[in-house]
C-alpha atoms as an extended CHARMM CRD file, in Angstrom:
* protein
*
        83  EXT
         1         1  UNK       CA             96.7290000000      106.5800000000       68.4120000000  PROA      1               0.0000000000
         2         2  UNK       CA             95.9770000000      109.6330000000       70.4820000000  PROA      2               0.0000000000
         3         3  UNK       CA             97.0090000000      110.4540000000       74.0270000000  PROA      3               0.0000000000
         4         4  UNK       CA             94.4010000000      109.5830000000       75.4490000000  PROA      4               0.0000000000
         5         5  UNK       CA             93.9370000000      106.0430000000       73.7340000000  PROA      5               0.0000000000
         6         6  UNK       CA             97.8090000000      106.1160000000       74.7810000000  PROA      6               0.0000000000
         7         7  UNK       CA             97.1820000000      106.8670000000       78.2580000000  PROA      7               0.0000000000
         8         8  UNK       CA             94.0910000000      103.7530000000       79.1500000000  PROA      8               0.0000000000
         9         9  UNK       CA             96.2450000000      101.4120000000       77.3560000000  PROA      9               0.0000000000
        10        10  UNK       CA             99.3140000000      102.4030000000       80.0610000000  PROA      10              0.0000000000
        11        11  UNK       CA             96.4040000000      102.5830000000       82.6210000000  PROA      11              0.0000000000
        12        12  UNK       CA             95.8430000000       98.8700000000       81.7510000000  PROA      12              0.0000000000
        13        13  UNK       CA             99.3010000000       97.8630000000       82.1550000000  PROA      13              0.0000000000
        14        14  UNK       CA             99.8510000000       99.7690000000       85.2530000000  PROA      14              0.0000000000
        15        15  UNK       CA             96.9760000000       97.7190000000       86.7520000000  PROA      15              0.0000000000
        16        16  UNK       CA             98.2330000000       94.1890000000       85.0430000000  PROA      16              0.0000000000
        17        17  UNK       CA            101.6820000000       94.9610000000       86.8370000000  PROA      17              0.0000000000
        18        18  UNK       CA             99.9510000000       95.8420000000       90.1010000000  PROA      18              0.0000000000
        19        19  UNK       CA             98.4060000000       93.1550000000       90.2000000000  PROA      19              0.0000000000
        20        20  UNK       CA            101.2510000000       90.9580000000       89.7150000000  PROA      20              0.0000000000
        21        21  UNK       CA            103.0780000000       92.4600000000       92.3690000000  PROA      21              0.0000000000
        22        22  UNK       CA             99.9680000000       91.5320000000       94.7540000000  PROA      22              0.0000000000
        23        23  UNK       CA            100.4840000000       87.9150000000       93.2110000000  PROA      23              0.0000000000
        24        24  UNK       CA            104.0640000000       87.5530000000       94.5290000000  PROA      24              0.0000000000
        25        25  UNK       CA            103.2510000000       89.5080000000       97.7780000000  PROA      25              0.0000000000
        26        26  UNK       CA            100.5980000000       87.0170000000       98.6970000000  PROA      26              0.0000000000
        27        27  UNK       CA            102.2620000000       84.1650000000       98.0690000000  PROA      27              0.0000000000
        28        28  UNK       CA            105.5650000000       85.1090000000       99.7290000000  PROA      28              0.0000000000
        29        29  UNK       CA            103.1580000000       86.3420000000      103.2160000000  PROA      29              0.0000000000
        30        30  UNK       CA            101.8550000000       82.6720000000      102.8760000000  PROA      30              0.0000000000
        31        31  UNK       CA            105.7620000000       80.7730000000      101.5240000000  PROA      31              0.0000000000
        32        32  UNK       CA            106.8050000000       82.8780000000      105.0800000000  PROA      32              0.0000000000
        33        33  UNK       CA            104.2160000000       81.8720000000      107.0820000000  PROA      33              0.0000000000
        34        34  UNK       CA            104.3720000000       78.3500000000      106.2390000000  PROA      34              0.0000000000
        35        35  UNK       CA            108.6090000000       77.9600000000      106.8700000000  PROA      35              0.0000000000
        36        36  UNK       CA            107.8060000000       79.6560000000      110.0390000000  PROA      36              0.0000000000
        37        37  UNK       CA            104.9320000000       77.4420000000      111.0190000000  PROA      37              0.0000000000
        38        38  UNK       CA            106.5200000000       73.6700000000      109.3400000000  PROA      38              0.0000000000
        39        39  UNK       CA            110.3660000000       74.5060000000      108.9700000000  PROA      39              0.0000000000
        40        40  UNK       CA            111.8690000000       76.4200000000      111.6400000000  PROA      40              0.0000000000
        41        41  UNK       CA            114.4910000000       73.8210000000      112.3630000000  PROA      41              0.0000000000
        42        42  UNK       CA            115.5540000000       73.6340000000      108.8890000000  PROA      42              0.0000000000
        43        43  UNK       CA            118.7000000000       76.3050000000      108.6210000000  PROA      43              0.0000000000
        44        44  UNK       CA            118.3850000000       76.2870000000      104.6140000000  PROA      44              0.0000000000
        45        45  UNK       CA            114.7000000000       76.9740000000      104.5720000000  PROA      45              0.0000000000
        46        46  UNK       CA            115.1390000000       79.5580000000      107.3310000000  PROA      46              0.0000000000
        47        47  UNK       CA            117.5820000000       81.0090000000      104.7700000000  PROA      47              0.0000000000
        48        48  UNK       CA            115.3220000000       81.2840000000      102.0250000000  PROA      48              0.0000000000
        49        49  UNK       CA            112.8320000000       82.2620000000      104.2790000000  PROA      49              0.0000000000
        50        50  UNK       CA            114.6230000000       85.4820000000      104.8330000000  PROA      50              0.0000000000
        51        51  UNK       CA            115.3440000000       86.1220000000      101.0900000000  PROA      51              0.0000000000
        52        52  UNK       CA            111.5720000000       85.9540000000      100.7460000000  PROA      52              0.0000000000
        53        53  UNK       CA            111.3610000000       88.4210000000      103.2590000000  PROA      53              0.0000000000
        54        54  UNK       CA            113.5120000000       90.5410000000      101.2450000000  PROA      54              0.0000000000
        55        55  UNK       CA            111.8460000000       89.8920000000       98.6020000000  PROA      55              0.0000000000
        56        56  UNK       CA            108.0720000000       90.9510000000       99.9390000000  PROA      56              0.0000000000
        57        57  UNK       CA            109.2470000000       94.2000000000      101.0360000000  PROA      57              0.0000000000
        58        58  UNK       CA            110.8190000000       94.9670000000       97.7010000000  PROA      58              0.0000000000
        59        59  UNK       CA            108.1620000000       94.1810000000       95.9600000000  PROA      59              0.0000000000
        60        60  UNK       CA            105.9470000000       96.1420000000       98.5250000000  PROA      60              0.0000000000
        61        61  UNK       CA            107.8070000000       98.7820000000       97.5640000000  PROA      61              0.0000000000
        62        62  UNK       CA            107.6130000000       98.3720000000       93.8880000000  PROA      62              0.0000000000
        63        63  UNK       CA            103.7510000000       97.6370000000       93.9840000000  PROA      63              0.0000000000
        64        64  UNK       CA            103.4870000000      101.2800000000       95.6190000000  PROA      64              0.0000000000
        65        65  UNK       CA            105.4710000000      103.1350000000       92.6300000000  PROA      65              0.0000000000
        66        66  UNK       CA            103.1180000000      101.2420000000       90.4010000000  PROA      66              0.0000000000
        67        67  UNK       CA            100.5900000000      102.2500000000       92.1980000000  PROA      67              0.0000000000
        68        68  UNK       CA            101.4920000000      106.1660000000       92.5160000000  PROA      68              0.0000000000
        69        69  UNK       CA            101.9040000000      105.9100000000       88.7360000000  PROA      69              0.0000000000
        70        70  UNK       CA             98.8040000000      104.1980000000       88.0340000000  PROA      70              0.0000000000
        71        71  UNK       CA             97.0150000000      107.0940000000       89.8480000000  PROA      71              0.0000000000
        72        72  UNK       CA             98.9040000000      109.8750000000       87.9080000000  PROA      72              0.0000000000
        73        73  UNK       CA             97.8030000000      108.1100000000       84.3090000000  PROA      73              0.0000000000
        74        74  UNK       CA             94.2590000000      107.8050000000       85.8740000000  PROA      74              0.0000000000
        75        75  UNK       CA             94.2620000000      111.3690000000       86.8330000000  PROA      75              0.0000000000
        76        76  UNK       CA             95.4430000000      112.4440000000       83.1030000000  PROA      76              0.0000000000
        77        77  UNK       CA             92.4260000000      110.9000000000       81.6350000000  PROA      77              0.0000000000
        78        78  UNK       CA             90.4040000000      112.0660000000       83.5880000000  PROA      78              0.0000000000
        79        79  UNK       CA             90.9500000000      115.5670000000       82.7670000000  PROA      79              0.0000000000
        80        80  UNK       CA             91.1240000000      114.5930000000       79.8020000000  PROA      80              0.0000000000
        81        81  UNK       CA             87.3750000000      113.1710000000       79.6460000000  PROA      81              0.0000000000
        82        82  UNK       CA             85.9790000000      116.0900000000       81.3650000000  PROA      82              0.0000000000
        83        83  UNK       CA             87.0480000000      118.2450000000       78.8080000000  PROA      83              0.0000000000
């Protein structure tokens, strides 16, 4: 396997794991949204609540260094190609 092949293979998985960050980020906006909505009274839920909320900017975060290095792979093959 050359660099290149190397490089859209990691491309792939770079977009996979993006992806699956936008997965959890949805459905913690919507798990938040919904304790906030049905289960403000319930001091438990309002605790988990606010781990989720931990939780969606972490993976926020972690969505956007997949993100930076998805563009840097993408970048790579394409000077790569125009050669």
């Amino acid at each position: 396997m050359n660099k290149l092949e190397t490089l859209k293979l990691a491309l792939d998985g770079r977009k996979e794991e993006i992806f699956g960050y936008q997965i959890n980020i949805d459905n913690f906006t919507r798990a938040i949204e919904k304790i906030n909505t049905e289960y403000s009274g319930n001091p438990e839920i309002i605790e988990f609540r606010d781990k989720l909320i931990d939780m969606l900017d972490s993976h926020k975060t972690e969505q956007l260094k997949a993100i930076i290095i998805h563009d840097v792979i993408a970048e790579q093959i394409n000077e790569m190609e125009a050669v």
